[in-house]
C-alpha positions, 0 to 999 in steps of 0.5 A: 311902179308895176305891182309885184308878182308871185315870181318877184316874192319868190326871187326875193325870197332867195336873196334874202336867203342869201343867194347869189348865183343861180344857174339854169335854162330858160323857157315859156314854161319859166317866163315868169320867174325868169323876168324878175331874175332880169330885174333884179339881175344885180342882185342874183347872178343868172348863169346861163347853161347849154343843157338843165342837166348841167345847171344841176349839176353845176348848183350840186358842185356849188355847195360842195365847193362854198357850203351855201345852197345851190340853186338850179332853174328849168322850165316845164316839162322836159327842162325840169326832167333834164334836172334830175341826174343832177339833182340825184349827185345832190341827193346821194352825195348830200348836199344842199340844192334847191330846184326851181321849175315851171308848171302848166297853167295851173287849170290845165294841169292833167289834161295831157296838154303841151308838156303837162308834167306834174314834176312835184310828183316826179321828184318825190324820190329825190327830194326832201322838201316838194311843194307845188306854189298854189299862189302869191301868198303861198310863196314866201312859206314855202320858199323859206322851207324849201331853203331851210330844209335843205339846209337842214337835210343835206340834200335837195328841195324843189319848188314848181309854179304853174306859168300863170301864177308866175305873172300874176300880180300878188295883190290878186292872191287873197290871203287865207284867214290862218296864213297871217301876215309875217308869219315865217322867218328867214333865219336858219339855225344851224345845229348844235347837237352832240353826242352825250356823254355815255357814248362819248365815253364809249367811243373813247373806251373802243378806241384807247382799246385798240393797237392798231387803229385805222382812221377812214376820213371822208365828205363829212370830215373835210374842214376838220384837218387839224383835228384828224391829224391830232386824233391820228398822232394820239393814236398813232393811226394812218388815214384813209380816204373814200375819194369824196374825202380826198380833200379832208387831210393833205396827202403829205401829211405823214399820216395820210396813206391815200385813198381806198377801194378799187381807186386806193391804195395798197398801203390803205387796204393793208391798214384796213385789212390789219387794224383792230380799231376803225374810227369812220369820221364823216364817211358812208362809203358804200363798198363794204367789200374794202372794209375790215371783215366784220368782227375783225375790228371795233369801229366807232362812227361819227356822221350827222346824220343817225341814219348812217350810222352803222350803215356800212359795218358793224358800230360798237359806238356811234357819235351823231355830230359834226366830225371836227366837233365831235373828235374836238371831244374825244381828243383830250380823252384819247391816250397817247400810243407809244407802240407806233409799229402799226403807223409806220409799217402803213407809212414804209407802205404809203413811201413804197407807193408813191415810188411806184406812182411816180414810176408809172407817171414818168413812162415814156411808153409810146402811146403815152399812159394817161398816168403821165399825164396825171403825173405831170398835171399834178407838178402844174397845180397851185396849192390852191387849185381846184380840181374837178373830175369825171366817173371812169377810169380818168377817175383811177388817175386823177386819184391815184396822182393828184397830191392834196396839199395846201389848200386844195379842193377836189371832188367828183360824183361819189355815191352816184358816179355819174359820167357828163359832171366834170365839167359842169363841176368846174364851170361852179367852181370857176363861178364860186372862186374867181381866180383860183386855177380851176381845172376839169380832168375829164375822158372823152366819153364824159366830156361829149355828154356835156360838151356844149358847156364849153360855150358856157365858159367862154360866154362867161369868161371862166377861166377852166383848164380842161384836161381831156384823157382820149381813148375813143372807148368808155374804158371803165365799162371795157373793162368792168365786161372784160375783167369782171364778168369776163366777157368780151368787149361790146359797144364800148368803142366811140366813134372819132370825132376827127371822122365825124368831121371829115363826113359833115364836110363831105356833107356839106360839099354835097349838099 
């Protein structure tokens, strides 16, 4: 029986963490690790991608879409560089995802040999754990670290081995005097904090307060449903989403007006620019300019993490917690509001709106508005499809007529609104939820960042509907330089792949 080695310890350590799906690029810089992905390729599954900045952004989708950690995989050098796009849609967007990537040997590190990057140290900004393996019995603690951090944080761990210790047989690692044997734990505790109850009490006095109350509903909220609608019945309060929220209430729910800011909807912003009381419920969206003015309302915000509290607007009270838990708490405490003027004049508004959303989805102008084509994929979709979408304006459309229902997922690069992540996002969720339709709305500028990841759904079988708005342009940038700035368009327009075609035949004819 072969000996085990550093790179057997640390694939072991992953399962019994619970992993299952890794995706990634291989390389001379990985060869290690990725021999014992192969023997124990009935344990973990390898999902093999066209470029590492996929991979990671395929293991920041896979957290979104399961809640587990995602795991992405690159070699020395330039692979691991490739990841950090990804891995910064992780950061920003928290979720948990762990990168693994390869060294130099370990005696030539900063000798300027063949891709000699210290890659610990390069992903010091986007990490909340960053460790180098200095050998065999170095692996275990800090895998479990690694996993149980970004966990923990909400955000991203990365592991580096140099390529020699990778195949090094562990029994050759002596091991420290003060490293004792089993000494770690592979068990992850999960967080029971709540607020107390002075600021409990707080938040209840700020918002039985008010009269006309606003509910900003986002990432952190999805999964507390039920508890958002009774909260928004109590208080008859309308619901708005940041688009990462999308998925948090269904969009036929009576006190859903939709989304917010320049993707939103007028009967959102007419809540928020009319509300005394905002209840911001698992949510940092970062366009303050959509927010109420400051002064105008009382806010109360519920985040897991402290640090985001009042981030955005002032906070007369901040709950620390998890959103279902924590309106779990306020609920029995809410008064019930018989004034319901404020809800029903946001509901009139949200019925007006999708009147005009269904008008400008059955246009028959010539050529065809991509809102028709949201329009009509909307009529397509399972109640429990899985949407994935691209940054750009494809995103105005797919938010504007996408109705959330059943259960529905959906999600896109919030904070960081990178382009190139729609289809990336699907192949995980294709991955994560075999069976379930899975569909990436993506535009043409996107899409050809990526494109070789369409390989990736055939070699695996993925069953992904791809919907592609084509305009020959990066027409969120067009139109930012038009209609911010006021400038005329410059270098926006994208050469057409059907002439790009034409000139690689002649090409070949001639050559």
């Amino acid at each position: 029986m072969a000996k085990a080695t550093c790179a057997d310890i640390l694939v072991d350590s992953l399962i019994r963490w619970g992993v299952d799906t890794v995706f990634g690029l291989p390389g001379d810089g990985i060869n290690g690790i990725i021999e014992s992905f192969r023997t124990r390729k009935d344990q973990i599954r390898f999902i093999q991608v066209r470029h590492e900045e996929a991979a990671a952004f395929n293991a920041c989708a896979y957290a979104k879409w399961t809640g587990k950690l995602g795991v992405c995989v690159a070699t020395s050098g330039p692979g691991g560089i490739h990841l950090l796009n990804g891995l910064y849609d992780a950061k920003l967007d928290g979720q948990p995802v762990l990168a693994i990537t390869g060294l130099q040997f370990h005696d030539l590190v900063d000798t300027l040999t063949q891709q000699d990057v210290e890659l610990d140290k390069l992903f010091t900004d986007v990490c909340v754990y960053n460790a180098r393996v200095m050998g065999a019995n170095h692996v275990e603690n800090v895998v479990e670290l690694a996993c149980r951090t970004a966990l923990a944080y909400h955000g991203v761990s990365h592991i580096t081995m140099p390529v020699d210790l990778q195949s090094q047989p562990a029994s050759k690692d002596p091991r420290s005097e003060r490293n004792v044997p089993n000494h770690f734990s592979n068990l992850m505790a999960h967080s029971g904090g709540m607020p107390n109850e002075e600021h409990l009490a707080r938040a209840v006095e700020v918002l039985n307060g008010g009269t006309n109350t606003v509910i900003m509903a986002g990432r952190g909220a999805i999964g507390a449903a039920a508890e958002l609608v009774a909260v928004a019945e109590r208080l008859a309060a309308p619901i708005v989403k940041p688009l990462l929220g999308k998925g948090a209430v269904p969009d036929d729910s009576p006190y859903c007006t939709g989304g917010v800011g320049l993707l939103g909807t007028k009967p959102s912003q007419e809540a928020l620019e009319n509300c005394d009381t905002l209840l911001i419920a698992g949510s940092s969206f970062p366009y303050i300019e959509f927010y109420p003015k400051p002064g105008q309302a009382k806010a109360v915000q519920i985040d897991l993490d402290p640090r985001r509290i009042g981030l955005r607007y002032p906070i007369a009270a901040g709950l620390v917690g998890d959103t279902g838990r924590v309106l779990q708490a306020l609920l029995p405490r809410l008064t019930y509001r018989k004034d319901r003027s404020f809800l029903e004049t946001a509901q009139e508004g949200t019925k007006e709106w999708n009147e005009l959303m269904v008008e400008r989805g059955t246009r028959k102008d010539k050529p065809m508005k991509p809102q028709v084509v949201a329009h009509e994929l909307n009529k397509l979709l399972s109640d429990d499809a899985i949407v994935a979408t691209d940054s750009g304006t494809v995103t105005t459309w797919i938010a504007r007529h996408l109705t959330m229902r059943g259960n529905m997922m959906f999600s896109c690069s919030g904070n960081l609104a990178t382009m190139a992540c729609g289809l990336p996002y699907a192949i995980a969720a294709a991955v994560a939820h075999p069976g379930r339709q899975v569909v990436a709305f993506v535009g043409d500028g996107g899409l050809t960042m990526l494109m070789g990841e369409l390989a990736t759904c055939v070699k695996y079988g993925l069953d992904v509907k791809v919907v592609v708005i084509k305009n020959n342009s990066l027409g969120q940038i067009k139109w930012e330089q038009m209609v911010f700035l006021g400038n005329p368009e410059y270098v926006c327009d994208l050469h057409r792949f059907r002439h790009c075609g034409a000139r690689l035949r002649r090409a070949r004819i001639h050559g």
